[in-house]
C-alpha positions as CSV (number, residue, x, y, z in Angstrom):
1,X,-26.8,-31.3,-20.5
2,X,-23.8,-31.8,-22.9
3,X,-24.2,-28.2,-23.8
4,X,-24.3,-27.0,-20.2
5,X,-21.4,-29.0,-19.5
6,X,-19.4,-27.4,-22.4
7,X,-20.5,-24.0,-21.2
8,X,-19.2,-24.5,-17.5
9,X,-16.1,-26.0,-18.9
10,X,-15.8,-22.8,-20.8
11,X,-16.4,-20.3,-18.1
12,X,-14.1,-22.3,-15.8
13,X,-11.0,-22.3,-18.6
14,X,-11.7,-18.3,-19.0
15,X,-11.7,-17.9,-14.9
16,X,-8.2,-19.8,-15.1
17,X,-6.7,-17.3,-17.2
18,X,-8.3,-15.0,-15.3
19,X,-6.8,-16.2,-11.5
20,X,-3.2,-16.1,-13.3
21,X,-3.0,-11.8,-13.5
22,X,-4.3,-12.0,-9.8
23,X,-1.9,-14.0,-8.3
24,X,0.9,-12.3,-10.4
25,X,-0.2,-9.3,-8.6
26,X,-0.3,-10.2,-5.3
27,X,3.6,-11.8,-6.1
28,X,4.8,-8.4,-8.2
29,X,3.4,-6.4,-4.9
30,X,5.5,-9.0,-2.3
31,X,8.4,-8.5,-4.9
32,X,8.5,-4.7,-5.2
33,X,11.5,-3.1,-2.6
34,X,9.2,-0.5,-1.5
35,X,6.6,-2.6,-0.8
36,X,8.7,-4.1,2.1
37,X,7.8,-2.7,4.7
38,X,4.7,-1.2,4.6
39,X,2.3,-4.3,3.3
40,X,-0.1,-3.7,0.7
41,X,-2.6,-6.4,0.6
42,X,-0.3,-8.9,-0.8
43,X,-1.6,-12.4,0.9
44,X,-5.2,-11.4,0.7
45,X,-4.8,-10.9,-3.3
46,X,-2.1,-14.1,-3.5
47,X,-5.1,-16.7,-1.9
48,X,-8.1,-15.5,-3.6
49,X,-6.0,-15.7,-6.9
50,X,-5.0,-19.3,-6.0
51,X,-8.9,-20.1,-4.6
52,X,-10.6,-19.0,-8.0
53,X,-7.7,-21.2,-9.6
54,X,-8.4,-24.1,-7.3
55,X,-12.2,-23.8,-7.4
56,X,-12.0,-22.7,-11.3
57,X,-10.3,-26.0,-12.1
58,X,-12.9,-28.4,-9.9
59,X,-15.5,-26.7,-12.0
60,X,-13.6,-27.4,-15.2
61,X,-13.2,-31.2,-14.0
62,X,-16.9,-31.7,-13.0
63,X,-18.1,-30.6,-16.3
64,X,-15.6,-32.3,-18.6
65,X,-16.1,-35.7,-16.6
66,X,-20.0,-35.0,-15.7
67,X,-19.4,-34.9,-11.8
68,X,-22.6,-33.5,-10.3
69,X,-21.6,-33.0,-6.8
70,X,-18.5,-31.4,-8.1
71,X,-20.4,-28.9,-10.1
72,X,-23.2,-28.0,-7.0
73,X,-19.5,-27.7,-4.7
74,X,-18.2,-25.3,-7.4
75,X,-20.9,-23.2,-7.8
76,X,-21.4,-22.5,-4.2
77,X,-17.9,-22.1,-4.0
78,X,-17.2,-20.0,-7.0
79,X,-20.2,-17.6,-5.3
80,X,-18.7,-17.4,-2.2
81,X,-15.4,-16.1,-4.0
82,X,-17.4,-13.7,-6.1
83,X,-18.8,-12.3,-2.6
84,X,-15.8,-12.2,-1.1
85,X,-13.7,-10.6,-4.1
86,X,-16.4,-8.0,-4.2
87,X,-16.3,-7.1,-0.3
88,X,-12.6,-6.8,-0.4
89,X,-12.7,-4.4,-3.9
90,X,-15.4,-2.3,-1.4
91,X,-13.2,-2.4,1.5
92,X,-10.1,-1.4,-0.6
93,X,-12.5,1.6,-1.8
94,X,-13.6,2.9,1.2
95,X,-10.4,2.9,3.7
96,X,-8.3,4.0,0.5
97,X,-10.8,7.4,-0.5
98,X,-9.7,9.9,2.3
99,X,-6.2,11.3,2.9
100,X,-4.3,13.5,0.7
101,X,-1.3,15.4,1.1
102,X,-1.2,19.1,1.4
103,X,1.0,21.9,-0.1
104,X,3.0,23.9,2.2
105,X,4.7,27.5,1.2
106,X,7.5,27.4,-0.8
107,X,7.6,23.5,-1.2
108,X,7.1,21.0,-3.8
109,X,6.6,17.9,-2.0
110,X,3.0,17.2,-0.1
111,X,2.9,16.7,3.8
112,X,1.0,14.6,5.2
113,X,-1.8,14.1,8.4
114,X,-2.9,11.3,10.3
115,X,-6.4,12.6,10.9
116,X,-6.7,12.9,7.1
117,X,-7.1,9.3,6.5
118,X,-9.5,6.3,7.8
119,X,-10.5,5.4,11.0
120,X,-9.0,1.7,10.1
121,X,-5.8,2.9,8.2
122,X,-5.0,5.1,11.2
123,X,-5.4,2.2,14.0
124,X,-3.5,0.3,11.5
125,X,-0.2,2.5,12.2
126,X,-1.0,3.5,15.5
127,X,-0.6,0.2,16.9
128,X,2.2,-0.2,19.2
129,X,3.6,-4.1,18.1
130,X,2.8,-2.6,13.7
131,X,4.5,0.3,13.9
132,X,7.6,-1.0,16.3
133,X,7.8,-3.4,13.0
134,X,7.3,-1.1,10.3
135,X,9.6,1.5,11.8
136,X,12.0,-0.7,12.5
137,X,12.0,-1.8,8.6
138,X,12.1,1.6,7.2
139,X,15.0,2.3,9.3
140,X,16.9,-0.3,7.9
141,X,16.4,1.4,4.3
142,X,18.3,3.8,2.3
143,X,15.2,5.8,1.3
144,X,16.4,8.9,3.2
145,X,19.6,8.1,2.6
146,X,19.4,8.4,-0.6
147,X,17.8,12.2,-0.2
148,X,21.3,13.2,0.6
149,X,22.9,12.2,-2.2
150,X,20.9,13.4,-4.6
151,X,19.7,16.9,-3.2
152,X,22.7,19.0,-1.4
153,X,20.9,22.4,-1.6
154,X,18.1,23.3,0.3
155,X,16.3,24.6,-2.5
156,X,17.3,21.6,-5.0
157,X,15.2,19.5,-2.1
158,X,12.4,22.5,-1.6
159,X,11.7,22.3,-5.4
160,X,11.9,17.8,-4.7
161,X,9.0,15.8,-5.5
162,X,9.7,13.3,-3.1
163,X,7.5,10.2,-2.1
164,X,4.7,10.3,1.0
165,X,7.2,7.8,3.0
166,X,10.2,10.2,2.6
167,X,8.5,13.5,2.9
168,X,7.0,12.4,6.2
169,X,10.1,10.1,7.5
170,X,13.1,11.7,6.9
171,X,12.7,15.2,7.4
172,X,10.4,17.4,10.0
173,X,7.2,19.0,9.4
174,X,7.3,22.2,7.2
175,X,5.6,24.0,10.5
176,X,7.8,22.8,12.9
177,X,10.4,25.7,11.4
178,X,13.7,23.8,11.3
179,X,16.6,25.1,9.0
180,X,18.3,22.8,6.4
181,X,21.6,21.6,6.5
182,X,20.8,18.4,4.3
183,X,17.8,16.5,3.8
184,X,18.1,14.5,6.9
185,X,20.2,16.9,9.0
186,X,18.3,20.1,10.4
187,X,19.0,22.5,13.2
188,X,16.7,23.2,16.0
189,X,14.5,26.5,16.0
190,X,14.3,27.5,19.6
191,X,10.9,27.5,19.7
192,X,9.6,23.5,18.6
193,X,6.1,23.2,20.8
194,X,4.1,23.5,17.3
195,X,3.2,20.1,17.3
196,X,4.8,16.6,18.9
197,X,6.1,16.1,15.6
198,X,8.6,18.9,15.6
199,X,9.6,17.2,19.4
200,X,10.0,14.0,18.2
201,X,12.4,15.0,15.1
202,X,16.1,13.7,15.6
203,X,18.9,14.3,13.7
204,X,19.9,10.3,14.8
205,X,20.1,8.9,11.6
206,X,18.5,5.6,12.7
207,X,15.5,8.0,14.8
208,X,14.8,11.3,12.6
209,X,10.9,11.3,12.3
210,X,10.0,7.8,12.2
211,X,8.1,8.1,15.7
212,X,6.6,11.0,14.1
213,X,2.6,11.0,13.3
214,X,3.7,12.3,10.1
215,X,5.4,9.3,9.1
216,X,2.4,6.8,9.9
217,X,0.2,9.4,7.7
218,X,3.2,9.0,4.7
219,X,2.8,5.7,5.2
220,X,-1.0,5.3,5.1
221,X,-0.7,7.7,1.8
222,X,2.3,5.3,0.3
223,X,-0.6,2.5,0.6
224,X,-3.0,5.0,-0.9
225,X,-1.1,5.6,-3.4
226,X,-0.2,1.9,-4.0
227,X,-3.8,1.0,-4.1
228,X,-4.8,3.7,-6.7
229,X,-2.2,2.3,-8.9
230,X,-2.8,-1.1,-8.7
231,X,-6.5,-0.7,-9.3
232,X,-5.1,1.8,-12.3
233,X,-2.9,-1.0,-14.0
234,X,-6.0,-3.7,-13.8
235,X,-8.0,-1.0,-15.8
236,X,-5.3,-0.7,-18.3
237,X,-4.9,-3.9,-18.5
238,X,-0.6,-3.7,-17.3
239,X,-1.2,-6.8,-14.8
């Protein structure tokens, strides 16, 4: 029984260490400036970190001071968490594997469709009260801001590999036909019924195309994108 005891202990101090690269995670991803305003998962990570840390430790305690009913409440518990970190790895997975951005002629950067990514990432953006907040954040930025300072001809920004937020935020679509001035600034072809897209496009600094589809599909590719390289740091072992 000593033995046993030892080995839970042991287990339990290893899922400690373990909880810590999880919760740091979940805090980097609330820290990150980019992160802002399009959430990535950030609570969801931050409470199972500190639940395997909670539940980790009550194991650790029943076995060092021989608590049964500590140990039966931490193995239940501990499974329950293993469950639940597993459905959430799945879930990340599955709305994360469609959508990707697509070349247009004569461009660098990838555009991006809503009907390209899931079902539950797309109601996600769609939504009148997430988007109003979301929108309202990015405006607030100086993400496309910044696009004018550091590309003044068109073909320095053509030739840009700019991110799925600014490519589908702060310019129109490719097909929509506009002609560049600067990276926020375009002029009007005469003939915009292409797609809503190229109607909703203003020049307003504070509008330009975040009522666009195109920039709810940049953002559901920026938490694509996000998600690919969290999951690739954990398998490096950069956490």
């Amino acid at each position: 029984m000593a033995l046993s005891n030892n080995v839970i202990g042991a287990i339990n101090f290893v899922a400690v260490l373990l909880s810590i690269p999880i919760i740091g995670t979940g805090i980097w991803l609330n820290s990150q400036a980019d992160n802002a305003c399009v959430k990535i998962l950030q609570w969801p990570v931050i409470i199972l970190g500190i639940l395997i840390l909670v539940v980790a430790l009550a194991g650790f305690v029943g076995a060092f001071w021989r608590i049964p009913w500590l140990l039966v409440t931490y193995l239940v518990a501990m499974l329950i968490l293993i469950v639940l970190l597993a459905c959430l790895v799945v879930f990340v997975y599955m709305v994360t594997l469609r959508g990707s951005g697509h070349l247009e002629p004569s461009r660098a950067y990838l555009e991006y469709r809503l009907d390209d990514f899931s079902g539950w990432l797309r109601r996600r953006v769609r939504s009148s009260y997430k988007w109003e907040r979301i929108r309202t954040c990015l405006s607030s930025t100086s993400m496309c801001a910044e696009l004018n300072q550091s590309y003044r001809m068109a073909q320095d920004f053509f030739n840009a590999h700019i991110n799925p937020l600014q490519s589908g935020c702060c310019k129109p679509p490719t097909q929509c036909g506009y002609t560049f001035v600067n990276p926020t600034y375009w002029i009007s072809p005469i003939n915009t019924a292409a797609d809503m897209d190229c109607l909703n496009w203003s020049n307003d600094q504070t509008q330009l195309c975040y009522n666009c589809d195109s920039c709810k599909a940049g953002c559901c590719a920026f938490r694509n994108a996000k998600t690919e390289d969290l999951f690739r740091r954990y398998k490096q072992g950069y956490t």
